[in-house]
N, C-alpha and C positions, 0 to 999 in steps of 0.2 A: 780178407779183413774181418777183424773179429768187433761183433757190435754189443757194446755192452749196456743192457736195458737198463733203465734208471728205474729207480725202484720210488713209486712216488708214496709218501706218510702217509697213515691210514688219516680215513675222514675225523678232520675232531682234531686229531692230532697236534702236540702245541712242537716249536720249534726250538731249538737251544736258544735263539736272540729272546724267542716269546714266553721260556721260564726263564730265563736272566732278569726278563725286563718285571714279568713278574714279581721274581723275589724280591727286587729293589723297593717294587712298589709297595709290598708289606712290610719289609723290614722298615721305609718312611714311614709307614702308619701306624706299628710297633714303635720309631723312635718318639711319633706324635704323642701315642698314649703315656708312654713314660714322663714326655715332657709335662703335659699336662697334670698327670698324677705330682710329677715331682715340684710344680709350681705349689701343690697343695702343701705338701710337706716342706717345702722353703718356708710359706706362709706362715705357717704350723711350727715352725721350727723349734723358737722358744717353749714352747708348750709340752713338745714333745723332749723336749732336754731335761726338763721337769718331769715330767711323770719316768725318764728313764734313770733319774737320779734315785728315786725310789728304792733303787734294786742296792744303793748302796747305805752302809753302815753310816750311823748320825756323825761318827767321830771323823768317819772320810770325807776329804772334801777334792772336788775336783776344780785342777788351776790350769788357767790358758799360760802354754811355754811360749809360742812364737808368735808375732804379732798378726799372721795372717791367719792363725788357728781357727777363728773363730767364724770366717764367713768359708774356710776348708770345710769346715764341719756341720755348717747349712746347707752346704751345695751335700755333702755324705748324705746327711739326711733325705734331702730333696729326691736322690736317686735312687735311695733303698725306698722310700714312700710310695716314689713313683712307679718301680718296679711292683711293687706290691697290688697297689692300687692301677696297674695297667695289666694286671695277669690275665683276668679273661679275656681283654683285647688280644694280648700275648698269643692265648690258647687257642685263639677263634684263629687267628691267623697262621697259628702252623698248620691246623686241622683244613684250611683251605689248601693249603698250598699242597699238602699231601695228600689230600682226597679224588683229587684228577686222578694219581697211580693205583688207586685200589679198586677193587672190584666193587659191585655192588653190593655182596654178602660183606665183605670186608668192612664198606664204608659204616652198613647196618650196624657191624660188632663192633665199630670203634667206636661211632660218635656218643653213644650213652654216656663213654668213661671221660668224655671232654668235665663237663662237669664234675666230676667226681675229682679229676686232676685240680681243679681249681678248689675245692674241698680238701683237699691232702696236702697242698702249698699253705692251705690257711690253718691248718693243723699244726706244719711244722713250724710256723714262726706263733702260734700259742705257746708250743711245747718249748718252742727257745728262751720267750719272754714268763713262763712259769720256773722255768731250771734259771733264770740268768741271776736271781740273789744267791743260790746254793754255789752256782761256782764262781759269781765273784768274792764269796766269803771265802771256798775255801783256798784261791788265791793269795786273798791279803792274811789270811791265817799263817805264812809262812814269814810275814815281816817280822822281823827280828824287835824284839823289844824295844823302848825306846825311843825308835823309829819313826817318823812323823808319813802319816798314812797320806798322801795326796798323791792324786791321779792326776796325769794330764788328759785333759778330758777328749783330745784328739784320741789319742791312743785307746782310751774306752771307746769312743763309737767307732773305731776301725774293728774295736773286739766285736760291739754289739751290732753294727752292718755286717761281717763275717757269718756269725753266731748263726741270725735269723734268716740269713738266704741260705747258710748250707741247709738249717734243717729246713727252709721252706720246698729246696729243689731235691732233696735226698729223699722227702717223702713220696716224689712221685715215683719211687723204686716200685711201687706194687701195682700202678698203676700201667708201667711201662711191660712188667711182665704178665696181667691179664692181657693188654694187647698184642703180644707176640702170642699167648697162646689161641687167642683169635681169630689169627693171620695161619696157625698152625707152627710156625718158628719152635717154639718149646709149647711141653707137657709135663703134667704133674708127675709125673713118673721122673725123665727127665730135670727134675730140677732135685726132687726126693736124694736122687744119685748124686747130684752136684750140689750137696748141704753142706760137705767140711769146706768145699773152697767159697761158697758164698759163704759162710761163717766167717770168715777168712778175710775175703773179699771187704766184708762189713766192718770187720775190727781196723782195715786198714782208713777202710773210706772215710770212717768213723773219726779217727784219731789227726788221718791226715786235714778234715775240712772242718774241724771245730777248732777257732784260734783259744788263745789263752797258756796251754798249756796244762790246764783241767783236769782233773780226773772226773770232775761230775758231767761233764758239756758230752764227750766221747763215749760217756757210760752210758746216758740215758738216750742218745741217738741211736748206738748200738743196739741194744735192748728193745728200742722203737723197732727200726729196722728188721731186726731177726723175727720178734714178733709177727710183724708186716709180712715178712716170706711164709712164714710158716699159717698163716689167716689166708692168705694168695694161695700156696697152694691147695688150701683145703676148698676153698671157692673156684679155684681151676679144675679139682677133681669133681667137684659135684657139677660142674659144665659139663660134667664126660668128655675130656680132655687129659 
């Protein structure tokens, strides 16, 4: 008869039920902080409709089409708000949850960039709200003469919730590839080589996750972005990496 040893988990070790139960546990506390942040922004709502009318031309005016548009459009707000304003809860909580698999050198080389990630999210939703009269002008610049300019004001903050979380989560591109060279994953060298398809890569990501149709939203992300690689690499090579 053949005996077969059971192999018992090292000491410490967590179980597949005790990272399930885990994850569940942050993801509730991730959805608390959103709630909460997005009770601010509900709050706020009004306020925030206003200062984002701003971005438009005095001649434009924005008109509610369906009759449920307008509490649609506090709950949009409420959760782009909250998402915003629950990011460092967001960040603390991936960084728990991934810190048990990494070594100690590892944990050392990560956690500094926790912050700096919450820094490059609050980057990319300035850069979004700085560009967002440039390309909603040069949107309605294409309305045909004549033409009475009104928006329905749903369908702008589907643009302006869109806009501000691509560039807020596209900015953490340089923060995601000092971490992998960190870890050892990639190096300056290695990324030098693979410039035309992230070039590439960017134009696509670019075009694909800014709504509108734009040429100025895709441009200036772009351009962010490539920038962003090309600063990363040169801070991965003086790492001597």
């Amino acid at each position: 008869m053949t005996v077969v040893e059971r192999v018992e988990p090292p000491s410490g070790a967590m179980s597949l039920t005790g990272h399930l139960t885990e994850l569940r546990n942050r993801v509730l506390w991730s959805l608390l902080a959103i709630a909460i942040g997005g009770s601010i922004g509900f709050a706020w709502g009004g306020q925030i409709i206003e200062l984002l009318e701003t971005a438009l031309p005095p001649d434009v005016k924005l008109i509610q089409i369906e009759l449920g548009d307008g509490f649609a459009v506090r709950i949009q707000i409420a959760f782009v708000v909250g998402v915003i304003l629950a990011m460092p809860v967001l960040l603390w909580h991936v960084w728990r949850f991934i810190a048990p698999g990494l070594t100690a050198t590892e944990r050392r080389a990560v956690l500094p960039w926790i912050p700096m990630a919450l820094a490059f999210f609050a980057l990319g939703v300035t850069i979004a709200y700085v560009i967002l009269p440039f390309a909603v002008q040069f949107l309605l610049s294409f309305v045909p003469e004549g033409v009475e300019r009104n928006i329905n004001f749903r369908s702008y903050l589907d643009f302006l919730s869109t806009l501000f979380l691509a560039f807020g989560v596209l900015m953490e591109f340089p923060i995601l590839l000092v971490g992998l060279s960190r870890v050892g994953i990639v190096t300056s060298d290695r990324l030098r080589r693979s410039r035309r398809i992230v070039i590439l890569g960017i134009a696509i990501f670019a075009a694909v996750a800014t709504p509108g149709g734009d040429l100025v939203s895709p441009f200036v992300l772009g351009v962010t972005l490539y920038v962003l690689f090309e600063g990363t690499i040169v801070f991965i090579r003086r790492m001597g990496r």
